[in-house]
C-alpha atoms as one frame of an Amber mdcrd trajectory, in Angstrom:
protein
  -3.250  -6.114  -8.936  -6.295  -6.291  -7.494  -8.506  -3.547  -5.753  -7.103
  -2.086  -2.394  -8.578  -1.906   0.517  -8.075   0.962   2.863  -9.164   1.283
   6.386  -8.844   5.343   7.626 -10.638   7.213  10.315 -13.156   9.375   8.694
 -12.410  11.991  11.558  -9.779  13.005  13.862  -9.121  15.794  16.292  -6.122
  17.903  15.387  -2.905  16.430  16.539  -4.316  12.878  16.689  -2.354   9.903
  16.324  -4.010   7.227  14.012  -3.793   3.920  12.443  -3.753   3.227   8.741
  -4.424  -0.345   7.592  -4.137  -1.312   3.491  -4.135  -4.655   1.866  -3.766
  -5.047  -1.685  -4.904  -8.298  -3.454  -1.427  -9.680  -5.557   0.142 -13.002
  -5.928   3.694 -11.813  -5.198   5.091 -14.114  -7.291   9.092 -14.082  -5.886
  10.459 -16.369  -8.829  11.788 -18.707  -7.152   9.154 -21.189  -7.883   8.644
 -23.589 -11.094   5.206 -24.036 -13.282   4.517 -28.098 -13.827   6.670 -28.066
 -17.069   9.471 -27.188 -14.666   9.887 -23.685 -16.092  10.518 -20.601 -13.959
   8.039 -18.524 -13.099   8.641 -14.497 -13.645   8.883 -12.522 -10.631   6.108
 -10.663 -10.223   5.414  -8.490  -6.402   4.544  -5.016  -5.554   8.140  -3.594
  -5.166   7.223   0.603  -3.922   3.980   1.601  -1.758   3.514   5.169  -0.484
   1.241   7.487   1.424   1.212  11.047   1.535  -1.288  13.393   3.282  -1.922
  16.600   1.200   0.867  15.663  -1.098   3.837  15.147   1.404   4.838  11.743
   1.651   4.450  10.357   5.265   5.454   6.455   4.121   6.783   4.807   2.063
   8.231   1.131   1.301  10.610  -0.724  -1.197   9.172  -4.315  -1.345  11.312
  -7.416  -1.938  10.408 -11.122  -2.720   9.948 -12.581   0.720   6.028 -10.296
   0.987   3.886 -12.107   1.344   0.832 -12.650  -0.542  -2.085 -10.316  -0.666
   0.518  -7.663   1.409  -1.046  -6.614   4.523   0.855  -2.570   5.667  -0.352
  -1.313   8.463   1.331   2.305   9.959   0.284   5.091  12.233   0.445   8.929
  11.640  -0.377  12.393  12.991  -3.100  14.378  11.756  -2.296  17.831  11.333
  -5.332  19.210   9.606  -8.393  17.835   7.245  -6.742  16.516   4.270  -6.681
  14.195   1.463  -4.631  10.637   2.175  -3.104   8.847  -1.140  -1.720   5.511
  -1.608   0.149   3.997  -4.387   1.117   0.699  -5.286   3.664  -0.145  -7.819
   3.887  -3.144  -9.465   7.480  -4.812 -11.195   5.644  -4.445 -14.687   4.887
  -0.852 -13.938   1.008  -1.505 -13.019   0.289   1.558 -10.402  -2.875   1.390
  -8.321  -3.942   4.380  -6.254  -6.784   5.366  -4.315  -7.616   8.122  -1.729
  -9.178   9.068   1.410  -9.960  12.626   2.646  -9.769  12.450   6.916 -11.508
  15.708   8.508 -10.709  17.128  11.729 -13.112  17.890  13.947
């Protein structure tokens, strides 16, 4: 997997409504497809992403093969307080990317 990129309001008044944009860089490789020998090649896709805002999960996904490439998740949520927003990424080999971004209210 590649880095993610995360798009979050720094700030936010209490009670706020606001939109979260990630994209993670991944083939998503379905395996469906064949190599040039005519060989299969593995499946390979993000299959879990999740968010959760001081530790309580407020999305989450199970991915299948038809994702595209480079998957685009977009999703809006209420801000209750300042807080810390995580994201995960789980990969079919077990790879797990995370990152975080603290949102304050103002």
């Amino acid at each position: 997997m590649g880095k993610p990129r995360v798009k979050v309001p720094k700030s936010a008044g209490a009670g706020d409504t606001i939109t979260i944009k990630t994209l993670m860089k991944h083939k998503m490789e379905s395996g469906q497809r064949k190599d040039k020998d005519g060989n299969k090649i593995p499946r390979k896709i993000i299959n879990f992403f999740s968010a959760t805002f001081n530790g309580e999960e407020v999305m989450s996904v199970n991915l299948h093969g038809a994702v595209s490439t480079n998957p685009f998740i977009q999703f809006d949520m209420t801000v209750p307080t300042t807080g810390d927003l995580a994201f995960k990424w789980v990969d079919d080999d077990g790879t797990v990317t995370e990152t975080s971004k603290t949102i304050k209210v103002s």
